[in-house]
TORVEXBA-363908 format. One record per residue (C-alpha): residue number from 1; x, y, z. Coordinates in steps of 0.05 Angstrom, whole numbers, plus 5000, padded with zeros to 4 digits. Each point is the difference from the previous one (the first is absolute). Layout:
BEGIN
NUM X Y Z
...
This chain:
BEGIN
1 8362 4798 9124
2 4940 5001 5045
3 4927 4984 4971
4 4977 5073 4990
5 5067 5020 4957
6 4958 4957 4949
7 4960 5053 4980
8 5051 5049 5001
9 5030 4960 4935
10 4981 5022 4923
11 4963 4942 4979
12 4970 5028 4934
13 4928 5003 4989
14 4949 4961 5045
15 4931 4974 4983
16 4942 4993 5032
17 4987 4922 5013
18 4934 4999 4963
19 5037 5008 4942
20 5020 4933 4988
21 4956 4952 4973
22 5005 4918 4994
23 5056 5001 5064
24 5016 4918 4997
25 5051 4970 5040
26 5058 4977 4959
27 5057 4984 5054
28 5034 5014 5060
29 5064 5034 5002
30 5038 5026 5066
31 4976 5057 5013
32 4934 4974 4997
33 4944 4981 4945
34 4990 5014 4927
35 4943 5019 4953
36 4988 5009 4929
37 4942 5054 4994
38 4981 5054 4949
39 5024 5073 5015
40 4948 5038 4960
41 5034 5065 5017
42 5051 4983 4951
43 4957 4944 4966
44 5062 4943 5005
45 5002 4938 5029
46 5049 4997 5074
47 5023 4968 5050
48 4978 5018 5084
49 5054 4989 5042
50 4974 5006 5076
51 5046 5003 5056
52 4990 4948 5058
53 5001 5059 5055
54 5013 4947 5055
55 5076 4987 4982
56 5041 5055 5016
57 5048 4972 4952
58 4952 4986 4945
59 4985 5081 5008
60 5071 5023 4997
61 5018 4965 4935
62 4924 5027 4976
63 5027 5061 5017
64 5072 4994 4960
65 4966 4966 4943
66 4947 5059 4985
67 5048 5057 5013
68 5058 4974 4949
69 4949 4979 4952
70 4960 5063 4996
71 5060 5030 4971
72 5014 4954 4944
73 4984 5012 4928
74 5019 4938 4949
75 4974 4948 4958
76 5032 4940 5033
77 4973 5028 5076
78 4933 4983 5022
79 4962 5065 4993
80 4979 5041 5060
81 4935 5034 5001
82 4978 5017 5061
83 4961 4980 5073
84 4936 4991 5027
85 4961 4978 5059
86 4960 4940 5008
87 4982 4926 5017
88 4981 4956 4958
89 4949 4939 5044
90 4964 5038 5047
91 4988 4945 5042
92 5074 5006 5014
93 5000 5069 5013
94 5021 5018 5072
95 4962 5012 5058
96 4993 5093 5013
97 5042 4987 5065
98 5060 4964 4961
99 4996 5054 4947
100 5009 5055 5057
101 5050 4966 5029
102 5041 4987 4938
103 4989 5067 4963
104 5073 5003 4994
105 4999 4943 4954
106 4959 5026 4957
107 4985 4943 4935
108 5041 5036 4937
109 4994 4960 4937
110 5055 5025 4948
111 4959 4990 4926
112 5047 4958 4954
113 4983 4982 4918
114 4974 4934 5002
115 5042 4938 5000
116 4995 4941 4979
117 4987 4948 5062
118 5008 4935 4977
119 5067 4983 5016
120 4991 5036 5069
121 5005 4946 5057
122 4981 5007 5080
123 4990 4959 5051
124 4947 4985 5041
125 5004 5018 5073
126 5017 4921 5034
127 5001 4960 4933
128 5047 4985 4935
129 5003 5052 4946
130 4950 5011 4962
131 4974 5024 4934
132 4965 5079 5013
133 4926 4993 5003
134 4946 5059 4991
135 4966 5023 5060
136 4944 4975 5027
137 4952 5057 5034
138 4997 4987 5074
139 4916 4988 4991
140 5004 4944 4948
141 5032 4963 5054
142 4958 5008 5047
143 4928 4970 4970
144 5044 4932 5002
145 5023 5013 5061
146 4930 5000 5024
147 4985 4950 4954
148 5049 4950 5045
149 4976 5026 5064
150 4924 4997 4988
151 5020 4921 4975
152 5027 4987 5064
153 4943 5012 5041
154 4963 4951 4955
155 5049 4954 5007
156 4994 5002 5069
157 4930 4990 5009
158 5007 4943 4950
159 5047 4966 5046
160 4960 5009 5069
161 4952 4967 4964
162 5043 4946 4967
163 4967 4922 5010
164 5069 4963 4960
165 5066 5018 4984
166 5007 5049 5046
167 5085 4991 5014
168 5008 5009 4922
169 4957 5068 5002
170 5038 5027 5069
171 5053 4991 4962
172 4984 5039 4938
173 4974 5050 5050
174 5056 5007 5043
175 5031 5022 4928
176 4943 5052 4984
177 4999 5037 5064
178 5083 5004 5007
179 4988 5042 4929
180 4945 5033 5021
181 5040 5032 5063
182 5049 5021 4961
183 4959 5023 4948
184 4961 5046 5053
185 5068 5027 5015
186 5024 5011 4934
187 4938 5049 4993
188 5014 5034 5063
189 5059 5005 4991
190 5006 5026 4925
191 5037 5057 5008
192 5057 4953 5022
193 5000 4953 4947
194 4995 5041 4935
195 5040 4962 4962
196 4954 4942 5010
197 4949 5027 4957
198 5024 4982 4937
199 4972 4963 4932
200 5037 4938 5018
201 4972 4992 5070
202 4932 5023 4966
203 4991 4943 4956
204 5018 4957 5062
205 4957 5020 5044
206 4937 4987 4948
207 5034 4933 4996
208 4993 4996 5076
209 4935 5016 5008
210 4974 4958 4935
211 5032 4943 5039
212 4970 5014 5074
213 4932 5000 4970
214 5014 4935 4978
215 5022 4982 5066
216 4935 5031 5024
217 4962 4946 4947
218 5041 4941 5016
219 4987 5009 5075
220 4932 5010 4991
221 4990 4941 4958
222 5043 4953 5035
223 4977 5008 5073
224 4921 4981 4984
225 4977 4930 4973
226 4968 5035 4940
227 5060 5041 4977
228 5039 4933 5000
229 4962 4973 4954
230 5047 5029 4942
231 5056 4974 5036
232 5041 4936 5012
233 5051 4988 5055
234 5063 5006 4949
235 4969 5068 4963
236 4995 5029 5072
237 5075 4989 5015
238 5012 5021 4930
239 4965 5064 4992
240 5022 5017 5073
241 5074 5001 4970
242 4985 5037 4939
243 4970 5059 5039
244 5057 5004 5056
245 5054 4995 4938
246 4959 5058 4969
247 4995 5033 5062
248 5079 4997 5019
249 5010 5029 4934
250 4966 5063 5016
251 5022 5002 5068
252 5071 4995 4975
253 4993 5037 4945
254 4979 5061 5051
255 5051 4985 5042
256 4958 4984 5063
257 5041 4968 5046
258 4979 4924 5027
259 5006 4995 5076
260 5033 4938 5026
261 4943 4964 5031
262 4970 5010 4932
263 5051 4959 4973
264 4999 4948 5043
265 4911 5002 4997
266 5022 4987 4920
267 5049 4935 5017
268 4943 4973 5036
269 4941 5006 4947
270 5007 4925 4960
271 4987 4978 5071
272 4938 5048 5023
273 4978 4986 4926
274 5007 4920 5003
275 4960 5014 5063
276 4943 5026 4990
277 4995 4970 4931
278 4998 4931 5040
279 4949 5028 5048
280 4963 5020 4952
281 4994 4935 4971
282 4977 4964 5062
283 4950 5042 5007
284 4976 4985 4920
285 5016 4921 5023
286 4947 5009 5066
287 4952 5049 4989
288 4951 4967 4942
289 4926 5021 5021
290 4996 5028 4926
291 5058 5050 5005
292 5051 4947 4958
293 4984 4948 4947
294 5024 4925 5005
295 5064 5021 4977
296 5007 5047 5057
297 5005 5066 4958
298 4954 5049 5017
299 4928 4987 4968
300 4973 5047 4942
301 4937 5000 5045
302 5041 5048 5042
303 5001 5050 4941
304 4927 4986 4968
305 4969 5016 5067
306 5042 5066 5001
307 4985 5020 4926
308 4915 4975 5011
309 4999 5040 5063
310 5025 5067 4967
311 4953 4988 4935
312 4936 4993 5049
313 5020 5042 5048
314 5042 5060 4968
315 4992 5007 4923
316 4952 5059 4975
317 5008 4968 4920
318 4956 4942 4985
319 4946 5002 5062
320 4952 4974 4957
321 5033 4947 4974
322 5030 4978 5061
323 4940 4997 5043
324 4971 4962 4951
325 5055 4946 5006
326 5002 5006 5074
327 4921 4978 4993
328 5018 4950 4948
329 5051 4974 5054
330 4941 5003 5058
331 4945 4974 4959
332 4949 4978 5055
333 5000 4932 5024
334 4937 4967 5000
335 4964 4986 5061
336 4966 4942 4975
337 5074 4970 5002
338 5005 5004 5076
339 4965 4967 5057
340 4985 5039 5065
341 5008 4971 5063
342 4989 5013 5073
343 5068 5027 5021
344 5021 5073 5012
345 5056 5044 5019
346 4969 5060 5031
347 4950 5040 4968
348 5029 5008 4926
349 5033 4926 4989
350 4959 4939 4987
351 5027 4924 4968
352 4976 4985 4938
353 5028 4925 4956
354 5007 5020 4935
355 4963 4937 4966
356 5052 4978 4943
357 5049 4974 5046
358 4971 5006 5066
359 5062 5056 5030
360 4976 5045 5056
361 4996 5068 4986
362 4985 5071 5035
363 4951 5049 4979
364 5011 5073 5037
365 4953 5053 4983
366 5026 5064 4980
367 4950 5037 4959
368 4935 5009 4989
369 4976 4998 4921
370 4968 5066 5010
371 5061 5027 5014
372 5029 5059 4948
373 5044 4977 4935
374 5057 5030 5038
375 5003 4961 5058
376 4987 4934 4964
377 5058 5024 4946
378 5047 5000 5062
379 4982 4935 5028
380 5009 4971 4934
381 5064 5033 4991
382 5025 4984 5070
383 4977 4919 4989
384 5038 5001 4928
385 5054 5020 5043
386 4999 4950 5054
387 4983 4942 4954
388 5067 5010 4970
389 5030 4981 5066
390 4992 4927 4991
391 5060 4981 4992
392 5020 5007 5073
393 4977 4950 5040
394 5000 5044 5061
395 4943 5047 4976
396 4931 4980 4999
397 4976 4974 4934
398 4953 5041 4966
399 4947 4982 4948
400 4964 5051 4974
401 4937 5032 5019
402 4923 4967 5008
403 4940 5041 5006
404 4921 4978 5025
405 4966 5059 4962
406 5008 5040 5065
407 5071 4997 5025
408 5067 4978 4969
409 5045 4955 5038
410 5072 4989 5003
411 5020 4928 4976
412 5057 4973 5040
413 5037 4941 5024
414 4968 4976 5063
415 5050 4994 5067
416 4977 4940 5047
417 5032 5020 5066
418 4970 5079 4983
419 5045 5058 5025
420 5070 4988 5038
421 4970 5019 5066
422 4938 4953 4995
423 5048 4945 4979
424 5052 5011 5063
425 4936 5012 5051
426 4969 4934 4977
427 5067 4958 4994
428 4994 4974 5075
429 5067 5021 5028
430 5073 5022 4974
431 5014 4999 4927
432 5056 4957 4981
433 5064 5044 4995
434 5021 4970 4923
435 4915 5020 4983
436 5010 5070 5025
437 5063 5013 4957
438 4964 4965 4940
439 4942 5053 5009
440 5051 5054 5018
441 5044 4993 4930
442 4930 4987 4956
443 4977 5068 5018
444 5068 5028 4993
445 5006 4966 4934
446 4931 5027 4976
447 5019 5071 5022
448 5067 4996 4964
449 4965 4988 4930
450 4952 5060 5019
451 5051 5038 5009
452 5026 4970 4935
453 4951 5023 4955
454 4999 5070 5042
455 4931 4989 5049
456 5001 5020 5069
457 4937 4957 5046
458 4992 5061 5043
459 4968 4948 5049
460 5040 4945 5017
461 4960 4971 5066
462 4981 4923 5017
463 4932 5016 4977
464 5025 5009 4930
465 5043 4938 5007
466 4959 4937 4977
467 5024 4936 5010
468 4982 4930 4949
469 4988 4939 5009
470 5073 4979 4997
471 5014 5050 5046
472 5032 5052 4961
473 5001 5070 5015
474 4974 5050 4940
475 4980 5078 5005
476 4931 5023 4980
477 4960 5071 5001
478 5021 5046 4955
479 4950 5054 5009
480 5047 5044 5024
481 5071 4987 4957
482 5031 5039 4952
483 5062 4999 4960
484 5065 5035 5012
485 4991 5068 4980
486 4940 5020 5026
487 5014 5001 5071
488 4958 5059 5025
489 4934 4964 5017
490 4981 5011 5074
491 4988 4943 5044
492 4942 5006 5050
493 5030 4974 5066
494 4952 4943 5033
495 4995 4955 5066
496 5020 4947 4949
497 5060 5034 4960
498 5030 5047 5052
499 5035 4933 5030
500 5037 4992 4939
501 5009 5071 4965
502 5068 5021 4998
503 5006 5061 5052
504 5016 5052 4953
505 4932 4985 4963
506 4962 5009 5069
507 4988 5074 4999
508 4977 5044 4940
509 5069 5031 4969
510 5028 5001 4926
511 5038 4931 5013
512 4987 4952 4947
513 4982 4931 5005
514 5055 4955 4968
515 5039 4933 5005
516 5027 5013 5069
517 4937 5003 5028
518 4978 4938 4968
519 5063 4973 5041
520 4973 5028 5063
521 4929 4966 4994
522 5044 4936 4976
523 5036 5002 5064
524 4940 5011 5049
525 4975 4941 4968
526 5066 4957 5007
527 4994 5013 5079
528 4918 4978 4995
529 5016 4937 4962
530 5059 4984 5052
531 4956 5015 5064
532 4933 4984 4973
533 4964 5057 5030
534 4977 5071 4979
535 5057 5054 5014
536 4977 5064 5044
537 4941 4949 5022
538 4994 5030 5067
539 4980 5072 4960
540 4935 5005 4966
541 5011 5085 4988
542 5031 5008 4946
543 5031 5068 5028
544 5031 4966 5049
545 5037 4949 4954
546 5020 5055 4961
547 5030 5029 5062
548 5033 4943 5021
549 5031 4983 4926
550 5016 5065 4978
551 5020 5042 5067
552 5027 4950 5049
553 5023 4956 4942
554 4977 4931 5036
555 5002 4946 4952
556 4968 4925 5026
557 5053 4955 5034
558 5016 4927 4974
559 4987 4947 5050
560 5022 4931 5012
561 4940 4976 4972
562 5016 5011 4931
563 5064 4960 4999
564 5018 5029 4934
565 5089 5007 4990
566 5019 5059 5015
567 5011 5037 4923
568 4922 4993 4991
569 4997 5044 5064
570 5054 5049 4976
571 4974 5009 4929
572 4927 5011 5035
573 5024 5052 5045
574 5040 5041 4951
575 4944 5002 4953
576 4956 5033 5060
577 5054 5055 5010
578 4977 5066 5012
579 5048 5029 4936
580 4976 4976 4934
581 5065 5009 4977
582 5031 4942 5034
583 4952 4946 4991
584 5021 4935 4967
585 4978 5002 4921
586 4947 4947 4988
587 5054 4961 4950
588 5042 4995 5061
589 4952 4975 5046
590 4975 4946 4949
591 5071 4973 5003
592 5003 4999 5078
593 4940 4965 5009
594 5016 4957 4946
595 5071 4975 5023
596 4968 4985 5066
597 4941 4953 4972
598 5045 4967 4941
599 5072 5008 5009
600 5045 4984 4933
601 5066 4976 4983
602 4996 5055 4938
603 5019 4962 4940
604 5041 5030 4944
605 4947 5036 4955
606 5032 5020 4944
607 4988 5063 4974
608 4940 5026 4974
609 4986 4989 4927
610 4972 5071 4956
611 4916 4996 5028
612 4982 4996 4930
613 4967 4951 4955
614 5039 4953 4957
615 5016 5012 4942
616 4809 5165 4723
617 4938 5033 5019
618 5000 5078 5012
619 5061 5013 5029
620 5014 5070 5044
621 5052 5044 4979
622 4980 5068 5045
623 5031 5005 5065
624 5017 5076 5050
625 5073 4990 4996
626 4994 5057 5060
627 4976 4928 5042
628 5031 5032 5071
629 5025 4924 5008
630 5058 5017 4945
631 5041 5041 5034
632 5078 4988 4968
633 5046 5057 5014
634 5064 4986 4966
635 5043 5049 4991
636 5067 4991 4972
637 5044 5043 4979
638 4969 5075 4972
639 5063 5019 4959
640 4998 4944 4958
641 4931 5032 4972
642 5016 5064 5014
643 4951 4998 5061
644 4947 4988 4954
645 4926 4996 5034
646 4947 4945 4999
647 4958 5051 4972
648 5047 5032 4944
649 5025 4929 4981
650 4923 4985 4993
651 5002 5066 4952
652 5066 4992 4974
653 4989 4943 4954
654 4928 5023 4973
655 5027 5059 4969
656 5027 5008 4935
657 5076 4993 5008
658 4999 4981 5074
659 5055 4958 5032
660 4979 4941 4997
661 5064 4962 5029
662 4998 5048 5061
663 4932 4992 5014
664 5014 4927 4995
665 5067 5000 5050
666 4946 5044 5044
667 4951 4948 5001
668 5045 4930 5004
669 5042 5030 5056
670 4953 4972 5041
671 4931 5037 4993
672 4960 4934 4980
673 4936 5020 5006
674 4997 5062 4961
675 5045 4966 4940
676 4932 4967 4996
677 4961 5057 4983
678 5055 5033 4949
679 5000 4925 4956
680 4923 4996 5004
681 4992 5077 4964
682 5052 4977 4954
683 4968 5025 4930
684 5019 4984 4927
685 5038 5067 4976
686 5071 5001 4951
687 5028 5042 5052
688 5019 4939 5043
689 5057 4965 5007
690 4967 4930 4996
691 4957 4966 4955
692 4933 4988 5028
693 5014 4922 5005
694 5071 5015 5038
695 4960 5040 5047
696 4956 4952 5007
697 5053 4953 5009
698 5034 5035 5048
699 4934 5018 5043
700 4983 4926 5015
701 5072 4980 5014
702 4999 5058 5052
703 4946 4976 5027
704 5013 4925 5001
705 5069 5019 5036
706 4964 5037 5057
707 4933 4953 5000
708 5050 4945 5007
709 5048 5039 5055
710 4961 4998 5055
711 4918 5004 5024
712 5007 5068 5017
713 4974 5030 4943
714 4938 4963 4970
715 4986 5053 4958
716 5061 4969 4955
717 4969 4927 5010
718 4931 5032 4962
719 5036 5041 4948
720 5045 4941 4969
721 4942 4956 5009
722 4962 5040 4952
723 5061 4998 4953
724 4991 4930 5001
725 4936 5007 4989
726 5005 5046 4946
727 5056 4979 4963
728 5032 5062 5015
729 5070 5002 4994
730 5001 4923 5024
731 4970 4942 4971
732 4932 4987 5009
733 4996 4953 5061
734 4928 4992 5037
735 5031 4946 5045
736 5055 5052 5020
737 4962 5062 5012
738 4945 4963 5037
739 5062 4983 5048
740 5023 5074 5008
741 4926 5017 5008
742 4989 4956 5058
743 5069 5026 5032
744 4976 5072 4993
745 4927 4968 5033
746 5031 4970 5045
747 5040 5065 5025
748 4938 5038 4999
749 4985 5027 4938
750 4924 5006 4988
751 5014 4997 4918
752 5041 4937 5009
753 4941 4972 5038
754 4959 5009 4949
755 5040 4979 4935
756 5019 4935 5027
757 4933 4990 5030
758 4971 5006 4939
759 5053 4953 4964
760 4988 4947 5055
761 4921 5010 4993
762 5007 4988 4926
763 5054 4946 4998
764 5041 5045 4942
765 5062 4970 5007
766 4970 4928 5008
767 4990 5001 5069
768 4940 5012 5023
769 4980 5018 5078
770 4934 5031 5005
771 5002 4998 5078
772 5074 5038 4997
773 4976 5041 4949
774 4945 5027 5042
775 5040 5014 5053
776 5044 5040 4976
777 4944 5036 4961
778 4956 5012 5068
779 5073 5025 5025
780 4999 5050 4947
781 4935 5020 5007
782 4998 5002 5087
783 5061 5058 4976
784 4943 5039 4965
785 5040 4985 4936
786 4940 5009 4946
787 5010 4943 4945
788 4999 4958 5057
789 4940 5024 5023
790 4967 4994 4931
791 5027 4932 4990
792 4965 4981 5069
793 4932 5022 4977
794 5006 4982 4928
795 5014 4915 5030
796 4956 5020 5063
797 5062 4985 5054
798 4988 5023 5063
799 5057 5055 5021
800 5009 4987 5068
C-alpha cells in the first residue's frame, strides 16, 4: 500500500488536535510514542498513538493496526475512536522543508481508551531497559543546558587565572568541557535524539549541573590563597573524588560515552592530585612574609584583610559606624612623640625618631588639613587598609597618620638604603649574585601576599622598592592600588612609568589593568635588578618607547654582567611577553626565584591539618535559608513520592490531612536544605502524625546526622546547636551546642559567629575567651549581621 492509500481508508471520525487537553507522555510503543490526554469532544480520558513516519515499517503495521481495529466492536478490544493531526513538543516539530518532503507520511494518531501504563516497559535508545518516564518538554532542558555552558566559561576564566592547584582543576575541566560539547550537540541536534528527553534524563541533568557549579566553587576556591583557607590538603583530594563520583553518575546515568584518553586522564589523577597537593605545600613551607602562620597554614590575616577591605571599601550599611572605627583605628599620633631631623627623601619624605624607643621613622605628606571631609575620609580609609598589612614583612610598615595643624603625614617605617635604584647606583660596583636573588624573591614574596588578600600595586618600579637596613627589599606607595575588582582606573602614562607599564596598558583602550600586568612591571624590574641600569635608557620620549615596546616588540637584552643562572633570565623574559596570556603567574615565579637562592631537599610535610582553631547570652535563631551558598540538589527517585515538589511537600504537610510521610520521603531523599524549613514551620495541631516532642525529637536527630555528615551544610551545624541550646528535642547541652556553633562559624555562617562569640565573650559554658569572643563577634558584624553590630556598640568594639 503506498502512503496516499492512507487516506483512502475509513478511519471513523477525526478530531481536530486542539481538542485534546493534558497530552502527557506515558510510553513508547513501536509504532511510535504514547499520550494520555483529554478528548473533550467526547469528554473521556484516551490514549494518542503517533506514528514514527521515518520507519517504513513502523507505518505499514500503523497502517494494519488502525484499519482492522476501526472495525471492531467488543468489550474485551481496546476501543477505536478515531484520528487526528498533531505534535505534541513543538520544539521537536520538523523543519517546513522536511514536512514537504515527507507529506506522504503524513503523522496519523489512531485515538485508543486509556490504558493503564504502569506495567508498560521500553528501552532507552543505547542503555538497559528502563522503567517509562513522562516527557520532558524540549525547553525545560534547555535553561540547564545553558546553565552548564554559561558555567564553563567561568570555569575557564577561573583557571587562566589559577595561582595553585592548577593540574587538579584541568582536570575537572577537561571533564566539564567534554559534556559541554556534547551537550551543544545534543541541542542541535534534538530532532535526532527525541528519546533523550525524558523525566529520567531530566532529573539527571539538574544533578549535573548542581554538581558543575560546585566544580565551578571548588576551582574557584582552591586555585587562590584565600579560597584555601577552608581547605586542607586531605579535604582537597577528598571533595575532588566526591564531585567526579557524582559527576560519573550523571554522565552514566545519560549515557554519555567516556573517550579513551579520558580514561586513562582518570588512572592518572591520585598522581596529578599527590602533585600538586605536594607543591602546594612547599610553597605554604617557603613563602611566610605574612601569607602562612608558624605552622605553615595559611594565616587568618589573609582573610581579615579581605573581609576589612570590603567593609571600608564596599558596604553601603553601617557608614557611620564604620568610619567611626576606621578613625578610632587612625587616631592621630602625637607629634610631640616624634623628633624631626635633618634628613629627606625628596620633597614629601622627611626622618623623624619617634622618642620612646628611639626607631626611625618616615613622615610623607599627603594632605593638607584644609582639605574636604571626603578626601581626608579616603586617606583614612586607604591607611586603615594598609596598616593591616603588617604582617608581611615585605610591605612597608605603616603607623598611622600625624598631623602639624596644617598638613597630615603618612607614618611609616623608614628604609636606610632609600629606593632600589638609589641603593644599586650607590653600591660601588656589581651586586652579589645570592643579594640580587634575595631582593628578587622578597619582592616576589610581598607581591604574592598582595595578591593574597586581592590588591594589585599598579606601580611596581625601583622607586617604589625601599630597601632597610638589613638589606631587605619591601614595596611602598600605594597611592595608586586597588583591589581586585575594580580594575577600570586609568593609568596616566609617564617618563617614569612607561618603562615598566605592561604594553597593552600603553594606549587608551577598554583593557583592564590586572595581575598580568603586575607581572610585566615585575619582570622589567627583574632585568633592572640583574643589569643595574634603567631599561629603554637611551629613550627619553616616551612615544618612542611605546613604539619600540609595543610595535617592534624589543624587550632589553641580558648581558654578561649580570651573571644571574639562566631560569632568573627565562622567568624575566616570559613575564615581558607581548601576550598577557602567557606570562608566568606571580606564584610561579616566587618558586623560581626561590629554588635558585635556597634550594631544598623537600622534607615530608605531612598533610595539612583543618586551618581552624582548636578545640548563654542572646543567642540567634533567624537565618535566610535562601543563603545562595546552600545549594543541595538531591534528587532521588520521583516515584517513590509520587514526584512530589519541594514546594507541594512544603504545602503538603501544613494542611489539614496532608501526607505527611510523602512529604517526608520528598524531603530525606536527599533535599537537605529545604527539610530544614518544613521541621522549623512544624506547628502544634491533632492532625499530625507525631507528638510535638517526637517531632522535636526527630528534627534535631535530622539535623545532628547531617551537621555531623560533612561541613557542607552549616546551616545544620546552627540548627542542632540551637537544639542544644534549647533543650529541644535533645538534652540541654551549652558545652555541645557552643561546639556545633563554632563549626557552623567556622564554615561561614554569620549567626554561628555570633552565638559562640557571645558564649566565648561571656564564659557560659565555663570557659571564658573575651579576645575569641570578639572575634568572632566583629566577624559577625564586618557580615553586616545586626546583633553583631549592636553588640559592638553596646561594649564599644571596634568592627573592623
Amino acid at each position: 500500500m503506498s502512503n496516499k492509500d492512507l487516506f483512502k481508508i475509513d478511519f471513523g471520525q477525526k478530531f481536530e488536535y486542539t481538542s485534546f487537553e493534558n497530552k502527557t507522555k506515558i510510553g513508547k510503543g513501536g509504532f511510535g510514542v504514547v499520550y494520555k490526554a483529554y478528548l473533550k469532544d467526547i469528554k473521556q480520558t484516551v490514549a494518542l498513538k503517533s506514528l514514527d513516519y521515518d520507519n517504513e515499517h513502523s507505518f505499514n503495521n500503523f497502517v494494519r493496526e488502525v484499519k482492522y481495529t476501526a472495525k471492531v466492536n467488543h468489550d474485551n478490544i481496546i476501543q477505536f475512536f478515531g484520528i487526528t493531526q498533531g505534535i505534541v513538543d513543538p520544539d521537536i516539530r520538523p523543519e517546513i522543508k522536511e514536512i514537504c518532503n515527507r507529506l506522504d507520511h503524513m503523522r496519523l494518531e489512531p485515538v485508543y481508551q486509556h490504558i493503564n501504563s504502569n506495567t508498560l516497559n521500553y528501552k532507552f535508545k543505547g542503555s538497559a531497559e528502563a522503567t517509562i518516564e513522562t516527557a520532558i518538554p524540549f525547553l525545560k532542558f534547555t535553561s540547564i543546558i545553558d546553565d552548564i555552558i554559561n558555567f564553563t566559561g567561568e570555569i575557564e576564566q577561573i583557571y587562566q587565572s589559577a595561582e595553585h592547584n592548577k593540574h587538579i582543576s584541568k582536570s575537572l575541566f577537561e571533564r566539564i568541557v567534554a559534556i559541554e560539547t556534547s551537550l551543544r550537540l545534543l541541542k542541535a541536534y534534538k530532532d535526532e535524539h527525541k528519546e533523550f528527553f525524558n523525566k529520567q534524563n531530566f532529573v539527571a541533568m539538574q544533578k549535573l549541573s548542581d554538581n558543575i557549579q560546585k566544580m565551578k566553587n571548588f576551582i574557584s576556591e582552591i586555585t587562590q590563597l584565600k579560597g584555601l583557607l577552608k581547605y586542607q590538603t586531605k579535604s582537597i583530594q577528598t571533595i575532588f573524588y566526591e564531585l567526579t563520583t557524582e559527576f560519573n553518575s550523571c554522565i552514566n546515568t545519560l549515557n554519555f560515552i567516556i573517550t579513551d584518553s579520558a580514561k586513562i586522564r582518570t588512572e592518572n589523577e591520585k598522581e596529578i592530585i599527590d602533585n600538586d597537593l605536594e607543591e602546594l605545600n612547599q610553597y605554604l613551607f617557603k613563602i611566610g612574609g605574612g601569607i602562612t602562620d608558624e605552622n605553615n597554614n595559611i594565616s587568618e590575616a589573609v582573610n581579615e584583610i579581605n573581609v576589612v577591605k570590603k567593609l571600608i571599601l564596599d558596604s553601603k550599611n553601617n557608614r557611620e559606624q564604620i568610619q567611626q572605627a576606621v578613625e578610632v583605628q587612625n587616631k592621630p599620633l602625637k607629634l610631640a612623640d616624634f623628633r624631626e631631623t635633618d634628613e629627606t627623601r625628596g620633597k614629601k619624605v622627611r626622618k623623624y625618631i619617634r622618642q620612646a624607643d628611639n626607631k626611625t621613622v618616615a613622615f610623607k605628606y599627603v594632605a593638607d588639613e584644609s582639605d574636604t571631609t571626603n578626601v581626608k575620609n579616603d586617606i583614612r580609609n586607604q591607611v586603615a587598609i594598609l596598616m593591616k598589612l603588617k604582617d608581611c614583612h615585605q610591605i612597608i610598615q605603616f603607623h598611622g597618620l600625624i598631623s602639624d595643624g596644617e598638613r597630615c603625614y603618612l607614618v611609616s617605617e623608614w628604609a636606610k638604603h632609600s629606593n632600589l635604584r638609589e641603593f644599586y647606583v650607590n653600591y660601588g660596583g656589581p651586586i652579589d649574585v645570592r643579594k640580587k636573588l634575595n631582593i628578587a624573591v622578597d619582592i616576589a614574596r610581598g607581591l604574592n601576599f598582595l595578591l593574597a588578600v586581592e590588591i594589585v600595586h599598579r606601580d611596581i618600579r625601583p622607586e617604589n622598592i625601599l630597601i632597610t637596613a638589613d638589606e631587605t627589599a619591601k614595596i611602598t606607595n600605594f597611592s595608586l592600588s586597588r583591589y581586585f575588582r575594580d580594575k577600570t582606573r586609568k593609568l596616566d602614562v609617564s617618563l617614569q612609568t612607561v618603562r615598566y607599564s605592561a604594553p597593552e596598558m600603553l594606549y587608551r583602550n577598554n583593557n583592564k589593568y590586572n595581575t598580568k600586568c603586575e607581572v610585566y612591571s615585575f619582570g622589567i624590574l627583574l632585568w633592572e635588578l640583574a643589569e643595574q641600569r634603567i631599561p629603554y635608557e637611551d629613550l627619553n620620549d616616551i612615544m618612542e618607547i611605546k613604539n619600540r615596546v609595543d610595535k617592534e616588540k624589543y624587550r632589553e637584552p641580558f648581558t654578561d654582567y649580570s651573571s644571574l643562572p639562566k631560569e632568573y633570565k627565562d622567568i624575566s623574559r616570559k613575564a615581558v611577553g607581548a601576550d598577557p596570556e602567557f606570562r608566568p603567574t606571580l606564584t610561579e615565579m616566587f618558586k623560581t626565584l626561590k629554588n635558585f637562592l635556597e634550594p631544598l631537599n623537600p622534607p615530608n610535610l605531612p598533610n595539612k591539618v583543618p586551618y581552624k582553631t582548636d578545640e548563654a547570652p542572646p543567642i540567634s535563631h533567624t537565618h535566610n535559608i535562601q543563603d545562595d551558598n546552600l545549594q543541595v540538589t538531591e534528587i532521588i527517585n520521583f516515584a517513590e513520592f509520587n514526584y512530589m515538589t519541594i514546594k507541594e511537600a512544603s504545602s503538603t504537610h501544613r494542611v489539614t490531612n496532608g501526607n505527611l510521610e510523602m512529604a517526608f520521603k520528598c524531603f530525606n531523599a536527599g533535599f537537605k536544605i529545604e527539610i530544614f524549613c518544613w521541621l522549623l514551620s512544624l506547628q502544634k495541631t491533632n492532625k499530625y502524625t507525631y507528638t510535638e516532642k517526637e517531632r522535636e525529637r526527630r528534627a534535631a536527630q535530622l539535623f545532628k546526622e547531617v551537621a555531623d555528615a560533612s561541613d557542607e551544610v552549616p546551616d545544620a551545624q546552627l540548627k542542632y546547636g540551637l537544639c542544644l541550646f534549647q533543650g529541644t528535642g535533645v538534652e540541654r547541652n551549652f558545652s555541645e551546642a557552643a561546639k556545633y556553633f563554632k563549626k557552623a562559624a567556622d564554615n561561614g555562617l554569620v549567626v554561628g559567629m555570633y552565638n559562640i562569640g557571645n558564649i566565648l565573650y561571656t564564659g557560659l559554658t565555663g570557659v571564658k575567651d573575651e579576645k575569641l569572643g570578639i572575634k568572632y563577634i566583629r566577624k559577625a558584624a564586618q557580615n553586616n549581621y545586626s546583633d553583631a553590630i549592636e553588640f559592638c556598640k553596646k561594649n564599644n568594639i571596634s568592627i573592623i
